[in-house]
C-alpha positions as CSV (number, residue, x, y, z in Angstrom):
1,X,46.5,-73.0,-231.3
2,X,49.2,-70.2,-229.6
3,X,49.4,-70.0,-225.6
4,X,46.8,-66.9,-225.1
5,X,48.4,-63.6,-224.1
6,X,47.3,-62.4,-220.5
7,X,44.9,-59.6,-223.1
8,X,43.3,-62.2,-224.1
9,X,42.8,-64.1,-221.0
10,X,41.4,-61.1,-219.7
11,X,39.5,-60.0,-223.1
12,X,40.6,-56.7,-223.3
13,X,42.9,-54.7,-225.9
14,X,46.8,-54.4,-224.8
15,X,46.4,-51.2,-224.7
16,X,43.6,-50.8,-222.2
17,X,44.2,-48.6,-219.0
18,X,44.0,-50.2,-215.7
19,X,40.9,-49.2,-215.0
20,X,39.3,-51.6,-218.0
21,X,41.7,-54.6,-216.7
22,X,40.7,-54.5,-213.5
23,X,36.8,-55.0,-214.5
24,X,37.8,-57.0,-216.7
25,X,39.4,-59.2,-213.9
26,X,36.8,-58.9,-211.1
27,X,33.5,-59.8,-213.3
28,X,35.6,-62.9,-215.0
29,X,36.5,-63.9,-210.7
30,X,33.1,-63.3,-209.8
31,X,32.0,-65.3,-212.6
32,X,34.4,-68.1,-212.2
33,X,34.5,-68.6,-208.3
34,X,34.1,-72.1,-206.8
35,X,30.7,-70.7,-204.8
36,X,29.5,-69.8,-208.5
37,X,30.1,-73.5,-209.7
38,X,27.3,-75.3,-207.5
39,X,25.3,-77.6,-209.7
40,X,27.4,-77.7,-213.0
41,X,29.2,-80.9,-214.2
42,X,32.7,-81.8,-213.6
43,X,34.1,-80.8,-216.7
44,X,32.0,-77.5,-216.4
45,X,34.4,-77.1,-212.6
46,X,37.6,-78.4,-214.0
47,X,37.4,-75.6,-216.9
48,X,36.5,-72.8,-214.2
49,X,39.2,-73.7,-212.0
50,X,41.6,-73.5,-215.0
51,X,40.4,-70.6,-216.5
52,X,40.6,-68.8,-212.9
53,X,44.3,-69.7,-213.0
54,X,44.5,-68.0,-216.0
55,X,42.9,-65.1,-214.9
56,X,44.7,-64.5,-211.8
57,X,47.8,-65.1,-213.7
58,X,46.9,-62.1,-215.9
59,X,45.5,-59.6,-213.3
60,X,49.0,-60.5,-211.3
61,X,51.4,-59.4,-214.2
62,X,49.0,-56.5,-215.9
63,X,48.0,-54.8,-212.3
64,X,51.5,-54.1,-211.6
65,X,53.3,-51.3,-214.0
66,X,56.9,-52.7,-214.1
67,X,55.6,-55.9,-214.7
68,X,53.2,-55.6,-217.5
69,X,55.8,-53.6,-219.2
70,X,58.2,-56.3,-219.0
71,X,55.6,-58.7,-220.2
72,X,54.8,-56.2,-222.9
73,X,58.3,-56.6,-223.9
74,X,58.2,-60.5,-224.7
75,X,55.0,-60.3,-227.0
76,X,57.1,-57.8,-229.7
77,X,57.6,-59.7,-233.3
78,X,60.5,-61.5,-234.0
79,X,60.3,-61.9,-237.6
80,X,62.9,-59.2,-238.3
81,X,65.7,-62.1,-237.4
82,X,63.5,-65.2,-238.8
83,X,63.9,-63.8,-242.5
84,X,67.2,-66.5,-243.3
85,X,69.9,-65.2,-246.1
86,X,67.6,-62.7,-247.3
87,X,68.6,-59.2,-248.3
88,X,68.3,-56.9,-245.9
89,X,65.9,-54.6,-247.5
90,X,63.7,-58.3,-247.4
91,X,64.5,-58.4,-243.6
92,X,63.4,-54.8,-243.5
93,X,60.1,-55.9,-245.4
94,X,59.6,-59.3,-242.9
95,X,59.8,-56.9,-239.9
96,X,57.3,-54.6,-240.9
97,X,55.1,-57.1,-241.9
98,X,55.3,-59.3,-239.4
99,X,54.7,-55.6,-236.6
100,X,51.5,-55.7,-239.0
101,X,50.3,-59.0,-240.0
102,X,52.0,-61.4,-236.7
103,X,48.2,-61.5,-235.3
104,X,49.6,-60.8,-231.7
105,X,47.6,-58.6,-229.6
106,X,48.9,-54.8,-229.4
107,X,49.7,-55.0,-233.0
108,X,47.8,-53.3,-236.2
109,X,45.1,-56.3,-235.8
110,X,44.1,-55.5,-232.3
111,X,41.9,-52.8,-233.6
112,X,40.4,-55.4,-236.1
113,X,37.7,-57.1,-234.0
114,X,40.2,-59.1,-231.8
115,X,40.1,-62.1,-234.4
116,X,41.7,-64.7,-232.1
117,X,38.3,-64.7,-229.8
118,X,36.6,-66.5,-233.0
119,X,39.3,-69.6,-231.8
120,X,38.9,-69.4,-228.3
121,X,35.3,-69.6,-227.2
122,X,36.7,-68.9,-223.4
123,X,37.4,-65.3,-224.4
124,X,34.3,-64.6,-226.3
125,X,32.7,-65.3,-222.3
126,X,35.5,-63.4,-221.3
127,X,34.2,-60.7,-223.1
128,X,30.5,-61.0,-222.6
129,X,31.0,-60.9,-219.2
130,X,33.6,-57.4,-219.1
131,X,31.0,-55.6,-220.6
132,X,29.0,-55.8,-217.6
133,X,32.1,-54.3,-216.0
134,X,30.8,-51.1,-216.8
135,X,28.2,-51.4,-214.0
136,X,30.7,-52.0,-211.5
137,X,32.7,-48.7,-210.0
138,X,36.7,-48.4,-210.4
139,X,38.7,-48.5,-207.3
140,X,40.4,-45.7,-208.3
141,X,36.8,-43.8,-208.8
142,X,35.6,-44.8,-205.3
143,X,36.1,-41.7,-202.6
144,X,38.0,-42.2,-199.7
145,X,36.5,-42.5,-196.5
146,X,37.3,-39.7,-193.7
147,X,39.0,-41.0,-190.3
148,X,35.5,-40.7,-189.2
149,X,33.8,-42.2,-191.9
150,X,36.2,-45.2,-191.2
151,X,35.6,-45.5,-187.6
152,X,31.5,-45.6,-188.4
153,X,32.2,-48.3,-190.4
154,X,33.9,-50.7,-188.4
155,X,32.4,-49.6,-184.9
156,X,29.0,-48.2,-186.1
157,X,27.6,-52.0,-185.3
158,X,28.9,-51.6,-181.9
159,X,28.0,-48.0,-181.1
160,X,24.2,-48.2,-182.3
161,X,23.6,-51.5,-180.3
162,X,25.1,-49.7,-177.3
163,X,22.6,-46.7,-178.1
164,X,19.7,-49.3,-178.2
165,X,21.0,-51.0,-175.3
166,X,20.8,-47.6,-173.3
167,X,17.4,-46.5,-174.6
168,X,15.8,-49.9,-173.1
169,X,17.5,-49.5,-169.9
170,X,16.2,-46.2,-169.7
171,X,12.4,-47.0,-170.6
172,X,12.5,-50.0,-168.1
173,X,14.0,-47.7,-165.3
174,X,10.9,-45.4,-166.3
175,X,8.5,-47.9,-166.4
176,X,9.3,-50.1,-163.4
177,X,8.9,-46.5,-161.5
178,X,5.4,-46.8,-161.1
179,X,6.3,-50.6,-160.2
180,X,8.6,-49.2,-156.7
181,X,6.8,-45.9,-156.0
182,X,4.6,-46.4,-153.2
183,X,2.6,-43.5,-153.9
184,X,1.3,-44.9,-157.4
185,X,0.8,-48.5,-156.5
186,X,-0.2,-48.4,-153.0
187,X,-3.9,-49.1,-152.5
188,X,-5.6,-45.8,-151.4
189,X,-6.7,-45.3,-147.8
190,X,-10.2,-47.4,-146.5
191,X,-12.8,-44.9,-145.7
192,X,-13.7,-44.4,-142.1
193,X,-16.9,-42.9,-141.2
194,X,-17.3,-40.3,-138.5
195,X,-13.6,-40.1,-138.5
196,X,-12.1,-36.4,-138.5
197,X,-9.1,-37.2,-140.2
198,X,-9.7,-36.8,-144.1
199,X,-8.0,-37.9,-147.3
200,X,-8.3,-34.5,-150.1
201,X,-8.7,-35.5,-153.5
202,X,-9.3,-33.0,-156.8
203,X,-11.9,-30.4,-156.7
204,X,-11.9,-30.1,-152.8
205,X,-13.8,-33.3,-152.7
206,X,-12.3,-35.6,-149.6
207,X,-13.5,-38.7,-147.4
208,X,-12.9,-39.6,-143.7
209,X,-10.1,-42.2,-143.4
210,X,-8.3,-43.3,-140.4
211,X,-6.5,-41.2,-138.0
212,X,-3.7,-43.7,-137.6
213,X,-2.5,-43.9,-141.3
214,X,-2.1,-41.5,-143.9
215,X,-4.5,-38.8,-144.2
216,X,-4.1,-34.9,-145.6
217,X,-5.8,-33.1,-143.0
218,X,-8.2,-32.7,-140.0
219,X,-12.0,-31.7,-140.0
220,X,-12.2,-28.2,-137.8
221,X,-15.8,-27.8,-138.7
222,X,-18.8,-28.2,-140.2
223,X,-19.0,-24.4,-142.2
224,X,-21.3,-24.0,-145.3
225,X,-19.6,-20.7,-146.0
226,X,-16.5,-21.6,-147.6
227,X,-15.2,-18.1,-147.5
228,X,-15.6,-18.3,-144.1
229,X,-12.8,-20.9,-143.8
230,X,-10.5,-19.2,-145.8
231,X,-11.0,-16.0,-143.8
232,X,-9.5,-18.2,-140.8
233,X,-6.5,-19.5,-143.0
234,X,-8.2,-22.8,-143.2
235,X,-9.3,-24.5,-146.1
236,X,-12.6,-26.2,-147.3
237,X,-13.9,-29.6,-148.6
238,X,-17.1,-31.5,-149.1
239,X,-16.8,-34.6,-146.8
240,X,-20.0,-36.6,-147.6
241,X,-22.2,-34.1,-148.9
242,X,-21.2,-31.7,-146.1
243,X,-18.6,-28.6,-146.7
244,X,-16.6,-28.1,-143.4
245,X,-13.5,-26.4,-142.9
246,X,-10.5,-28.6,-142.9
247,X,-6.5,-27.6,-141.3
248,X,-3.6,-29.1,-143.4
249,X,-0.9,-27.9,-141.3
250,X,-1.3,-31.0,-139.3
């Protein structure tokens, strides 16, 4: 059988646009990659390894525009100077005929159903798997990314764990707070009985705690009348049942 054309490596028509090669190209590559061939036999490797040759033979002379027309060049027909001592209007006839009928790809038969994949079971799979091409987005259709959009992408990782990072630090500041403030840990003062200093807490409730540490006010005196303290620019609490007058500008 004829050396495949890089067409029919690919499975595609010699006439396809880029676009088709290239998925063409990338499902066959994906298909055929070494990390694809775990568990198959080692004829089953061997013919994936050669059949990615000839695939990344192709995509290197079709992807590039000067060279695929170059190649294009080599598969035209020579039968119009195979035709011997033959009149010319025969050689005339043997061109034609052989633009028509030489069963090269690009020619009148490529439209035909591609009959050479019938000899070459490789390009029917070549085939099968292009169609699923379609799924796969062109390069040329994908949108360029923005100089920010680029940025994200390669320092997004880095920026978000440096946001996360900063978020923890903050909570832990916030809640070893309570941990160093001395007002919120530190054990509230012991009652003291019969002692005039006083401790106010909510509601103008207070107890008697010890002159010598940390109290809120003094006991002026005992006053049931808690307008009467206020009058004298005092204030008032209930200090074990009893309301007195109490001075917080100690």
């Amino acid at each position: 059988m004829a050396e495949r054309t890089h067409y029919q490596v690919l499975g595609v028509r010699q006439s396809a646009p880029l676009a088709e090669i290239r998925g063409s190209y990338r499902q066959l590559a994906y298909r055929l990659h070494p990390d694809r061939q775990a568990g198959v036999t080692e004829a089953e490797r061997q013919l994936a390894e050669r059949r990615m040759r000839e695939v990344n033979a192709a995509w290197t002379t079709l992807s590039d525009p000067a060279k695929r027309a170059a190649y294009d060049r080599t598969l035209v027909p020579r039968g119009s100077g195979a035709s011997g001592s033959g009149s010319g209007t025969r050689a005339g006839a043997g061109s034609t005929a052989g633009a028509g009928a030489s069963g090269r790809p690009g020619a009148s038969d490529a439209g035909s159903g591609q009959w050479w994949d019938a000899d070459d079971p490789d390009a029917v799979l070549a085939r099968a798997k292009a169609a699923e091409a379609a799924e796969v987005d062109a390069l040329d259709e994908e949108p360029d990314l923005s100089g920010v959009q680029f940025w994200l992408l390669r320092r997004g990782v880095v920026v978000a764990m440096v946001i996360v990072g900063l978020i923890i630090f903050v909570a832990s500041a916030y809640a070893g707070r309570g941990a160093t403030d001395p007002t919120a840990t530190s054990a509230p003062p012991a009652m003291v009985a019969d002692s005039e200093c006083v401790k106010v807490m909510a509601d103008h409730m207070a107890y008697n705690v010890s002159c010598e540490g940390s109290y809120d006010a003094r006991i002026v005196r005992e006053e049931p009348n808690a307008r009467s303290c206020l009058d004298d620019g005092l204030e008032y609490a209930v200090v074990r049942a009893r309301s007195v007058c109490v001075d917080e500008d100690v």
